[in-house]
Each structure stands twice: as C-alpha cells, then as structure tokens.
N, C-alpha and C positions, 0 to 999 in steps of 0.2 A: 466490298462488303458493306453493308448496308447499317453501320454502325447503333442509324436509332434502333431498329428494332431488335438489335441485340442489349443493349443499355435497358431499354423499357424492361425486356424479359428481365435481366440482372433484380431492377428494382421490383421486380411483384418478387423475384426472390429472395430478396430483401425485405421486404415487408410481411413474408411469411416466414423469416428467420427471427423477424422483430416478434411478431405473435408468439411463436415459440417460447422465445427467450423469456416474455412478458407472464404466459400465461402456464407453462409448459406441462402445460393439458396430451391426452395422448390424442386426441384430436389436431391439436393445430401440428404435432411433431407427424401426423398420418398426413397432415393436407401438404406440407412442405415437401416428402415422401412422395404424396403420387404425382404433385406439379412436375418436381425432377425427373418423376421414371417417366415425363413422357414429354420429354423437350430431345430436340436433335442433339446429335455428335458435337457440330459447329456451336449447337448455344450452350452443352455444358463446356466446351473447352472455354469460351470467351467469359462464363461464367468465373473459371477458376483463374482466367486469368487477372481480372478485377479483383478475384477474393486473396491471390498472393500478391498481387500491388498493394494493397489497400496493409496486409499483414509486415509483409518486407520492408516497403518504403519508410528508409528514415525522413526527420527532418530535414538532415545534411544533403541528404541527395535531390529533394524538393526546391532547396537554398540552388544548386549548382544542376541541377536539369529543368528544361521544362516537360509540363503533364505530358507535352505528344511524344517526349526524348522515354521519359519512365514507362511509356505505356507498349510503346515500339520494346524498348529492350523487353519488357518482361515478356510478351508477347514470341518475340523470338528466340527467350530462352525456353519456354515452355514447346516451343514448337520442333525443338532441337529434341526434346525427351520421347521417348515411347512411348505410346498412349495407352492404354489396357482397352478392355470394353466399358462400351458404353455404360454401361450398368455399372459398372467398377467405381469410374471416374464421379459419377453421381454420389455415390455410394461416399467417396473420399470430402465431396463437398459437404453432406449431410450431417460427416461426422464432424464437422470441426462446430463446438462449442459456443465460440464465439464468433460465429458466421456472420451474424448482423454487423459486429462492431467491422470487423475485416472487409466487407461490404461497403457498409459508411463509407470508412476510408476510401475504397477504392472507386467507386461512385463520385467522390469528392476530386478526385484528381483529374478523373478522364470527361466531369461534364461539361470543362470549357473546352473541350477540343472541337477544333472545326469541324470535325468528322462528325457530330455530333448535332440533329437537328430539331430544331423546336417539338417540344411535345405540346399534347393535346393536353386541353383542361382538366380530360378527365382520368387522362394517367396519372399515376401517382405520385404526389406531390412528395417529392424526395427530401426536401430541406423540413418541412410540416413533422414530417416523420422522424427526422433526425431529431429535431429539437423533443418530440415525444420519446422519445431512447434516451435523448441526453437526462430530461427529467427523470425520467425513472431510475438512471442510472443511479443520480444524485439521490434519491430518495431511498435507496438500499447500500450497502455497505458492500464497497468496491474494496478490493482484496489485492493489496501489494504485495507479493511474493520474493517472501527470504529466499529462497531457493525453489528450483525445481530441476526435475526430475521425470526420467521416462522410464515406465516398468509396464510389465505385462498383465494379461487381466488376473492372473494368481498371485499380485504383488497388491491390487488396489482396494481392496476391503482394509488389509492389517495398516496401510496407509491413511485410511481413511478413518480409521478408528484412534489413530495417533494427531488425527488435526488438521492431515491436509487436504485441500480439499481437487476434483477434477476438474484441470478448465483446458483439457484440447485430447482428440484422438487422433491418431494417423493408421490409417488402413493401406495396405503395400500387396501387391500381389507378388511372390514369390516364382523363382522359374523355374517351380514345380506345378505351378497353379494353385498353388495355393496362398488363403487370404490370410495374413496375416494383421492385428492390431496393436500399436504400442499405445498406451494414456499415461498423456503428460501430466502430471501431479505435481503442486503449488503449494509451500507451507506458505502460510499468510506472517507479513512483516509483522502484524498487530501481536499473534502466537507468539512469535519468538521475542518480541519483545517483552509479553507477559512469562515467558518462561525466565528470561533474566530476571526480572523484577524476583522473581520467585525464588530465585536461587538465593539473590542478594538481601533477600528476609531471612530466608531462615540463617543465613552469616548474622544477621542482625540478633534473632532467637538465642544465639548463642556468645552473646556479648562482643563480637568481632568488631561491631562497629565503635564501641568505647576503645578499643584496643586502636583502633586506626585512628581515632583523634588523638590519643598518647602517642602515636609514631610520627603523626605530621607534625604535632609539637615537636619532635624529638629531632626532627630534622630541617625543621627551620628552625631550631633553637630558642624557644621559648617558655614559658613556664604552662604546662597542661592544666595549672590550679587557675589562669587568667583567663582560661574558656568558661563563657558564661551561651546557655541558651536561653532567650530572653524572653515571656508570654506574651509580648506583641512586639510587630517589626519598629526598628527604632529610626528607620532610615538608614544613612551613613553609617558605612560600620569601615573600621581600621580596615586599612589596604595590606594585608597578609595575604600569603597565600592561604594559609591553614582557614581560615574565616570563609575567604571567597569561594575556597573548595566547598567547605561543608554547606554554606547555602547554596550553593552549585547543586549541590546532591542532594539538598531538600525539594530543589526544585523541579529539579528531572525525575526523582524516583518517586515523592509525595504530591508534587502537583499544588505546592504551596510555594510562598515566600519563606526563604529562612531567616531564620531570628537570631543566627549566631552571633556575636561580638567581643571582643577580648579587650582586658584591663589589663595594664602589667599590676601584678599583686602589690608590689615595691610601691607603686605610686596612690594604692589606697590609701586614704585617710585614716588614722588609728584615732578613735576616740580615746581622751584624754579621762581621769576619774574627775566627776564631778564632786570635791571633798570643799567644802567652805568651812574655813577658819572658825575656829569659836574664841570670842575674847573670855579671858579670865577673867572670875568672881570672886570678890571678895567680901567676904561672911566675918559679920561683927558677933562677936560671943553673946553681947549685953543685949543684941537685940534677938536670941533667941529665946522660947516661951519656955524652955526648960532649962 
C-alpha cells in the first residue's frame, strides 16, 4: 500500500474538517461532503482508520507501543468489522464532530512511521495547521464534560435547551438497512459547577450558612461569639479547623481570600472604668460672702 498517498488524502481531510470546525459555514461542511463522496473504498477505510487512532489511543498505550505497533493493531481491528457501503462509511466520518481534533491525533502518531514518505512543499503543512486549531482552540471556551450521554434525535432539542451542548454522532446501519443515529450529549463541568454554586446560595438566602458556623463551633468545641469576620485579610489566622474551613469556602465559592479569625472571648481585654479620685474640700464658714 502506498502509505504517502493515503496520509496526504487523510490531511486535505483534515484540513477541511479544520475549516468546518473554524468556520462552520454551510459551504465549507458542502466542500468536506463532496471531497468524501468521491475518494475510493481503500482511502475512506484508511481514512477512519487514522480518525479511530487518533480518538481511542490513550497516553498509556503511546508510553508501552510504538506508532507502527497502534497503527497495525487498529488497522487490523477495523478490518476484522464489516464494512457497509461506501457512501455509508463516508457518511459515519462526516458525522463525527470533532473530526479535526481525532485527525490531528491520528496524523500525529502515524507520521513517523517509515511507511510513510517525504511530502512535497506544497502538500499541506500538517504541523502549520495544527498549531492554527490549537490557537483557535485556545481562544474559545473548550467544554469539559460532567457527564455524557447518548440519546436519539427526539431526546436532543429538550437536551439542549437544559445546557448541554452536542459534541459527536454515530450513524449505524441496521440489519434491516436501515440508518440509524445516536448523538452523544455533553453537560459542560463549567454548568455543573455553576448549578452547585447555585444551590449553595440560596442555602445561604435562608440563613443555613450562619447555622453551619454555630455547628462547626459546636463541634469543635468553641465559643461561636470568638468568630469574628474581619474587613481585610489579616494574614495568619489560628490553626482551627472551624477558621480554615470557612475561608476554605470563601475561597472556592466567592473567589476571594477569607477574612475569618477567632478570639477566645475569655481572653479579651475588659476595659477597666475610668473613675479618678477627688480629694476632699474643705470650706471655712468665715470665708464665706454670706
């Protein structure tokens, strides 16, 4: 097999996954579209087989195979599956979302392999590229996922209207022949974390949180009147837990330094009355005017 010229195809598919992604104009998702419907059998397989390395491959197995060991096995396990039609199999690459990134990846593994021979100046500069995707990437808001989930297409509007957002499809043909689609659904780590914040305010709304500095008192055994919150940080604050906790939670949940600090009440200073003595006068009769 003639490896370069299957890799070169990979990267113009790739680079018109990157426009996509970048632009995602119904143009550049038409030009990715008709490049596919009209590449051979042989270059979408070798196609998907880059696009499920680049998706599957951990770290771990990078550490403990080399690229020609990852690229043979996935190779050979795709070629153990049954293949659909042509058109199908296009179809399945098309849909996945983040094709570029799965690309990259796989692109990245297989282009030290000896199989693998010098390109021309004017094929495309695959590393040029990547670093154009990595910027961009950086420059919009990359989406860790609390969870996901795969639902059908009458499960992804009510979905999508509660936060989460779509980042993959899977098209299956059925042994009925028919097509079927499942889309994988992603709530974003950033959501669920603003939903706790959320919850743990309106606890605050209803005074829960004075009630939780009286129990941690209460249970480390101290007096709740020696909790003082202070109008700026005073540095060094007593080694309690009750203290450490609540600026713990000033700072996770407010995004500040906390001010908290404890006195034992017992050891305040009690001002003393300030009373000064008056010496006694004494009044002569004879030197009075009346």
């Amino acid at each position: 097999m003639n490896y370069s010229h299957f890799i070169n195809v990979t990267k113009k598919v790739y680079k018109l996954a990157c426009n996509r992604q970048n632009s995602n104009s119904v143009e550049a998702i038409q030009q990715l579209e008709n490049y596919m419907y009209q590449l051979t059998f042989d270059e979408i397989k070798f196609i998907q087989t880059i696009m499920y390395l680049g998706r599957d491959t951990t770290d771990e197995e990078r550490l403990k195979y080399s690229n020609r060991e990852l690229f043979e096995s996935q190779k050979r396990y795709l070629e153990r599956k049954s293949w659909s039609k042509r058109e199908l199999e296009a179809d399945h690459i098309i849909a996945k979302t983040p094709l570029d990134e799965y690309l990259q990846k796989g692109l990245e593994i297989v282009k030290n392999l000896d199989t693998q021979l010098s390109c021309d100046n004017n094929n495309l500069n695959i590393e040029n590229e990547q670093i154009h995707v990595k910027n961009q990437k950086e420059a919009n808001f990359m989406s860790q996922y609390y969870k996901i989930e795969v639902v059908s297409a009458r499960f992804v509007n009510s979905y999508l209207e509660k936060g989460w957002v779509l980042i993959d499809t899977t098209r299956e043909l059925s042994s009925f022949g028919e097509i079927t689609i499942t889309y994988h659904m992603g709530y974003p780590t950033n959501s669920y974390i603003a939903d706790l914040k959320g919850i743990i305010e309106k606890y605050e709304e209803l005074g829960l949180f004075e009630e939780l500095k009286k129990r941690l008192c209460e249970k480390e055994g101290i007096n709740f009147q020696g909790l003082r919150e202070e109008s700026l940080y005073l540095g060094n604050h007593p080694k309690n837990e009750t203290v450490n906790f609540l600026n713990h939670y000033v700072n996770v949940l407010k995004n500040k330094n906390g001010n908290y600090n404890y006195v034992e009440p017992s050891s305040e200073k009690k001002e003393e009355p300030n009373i000064k003595e008056t010496a006694s006068v004494t009044v002569n009769e004879d030197d009075l005017p009346f």
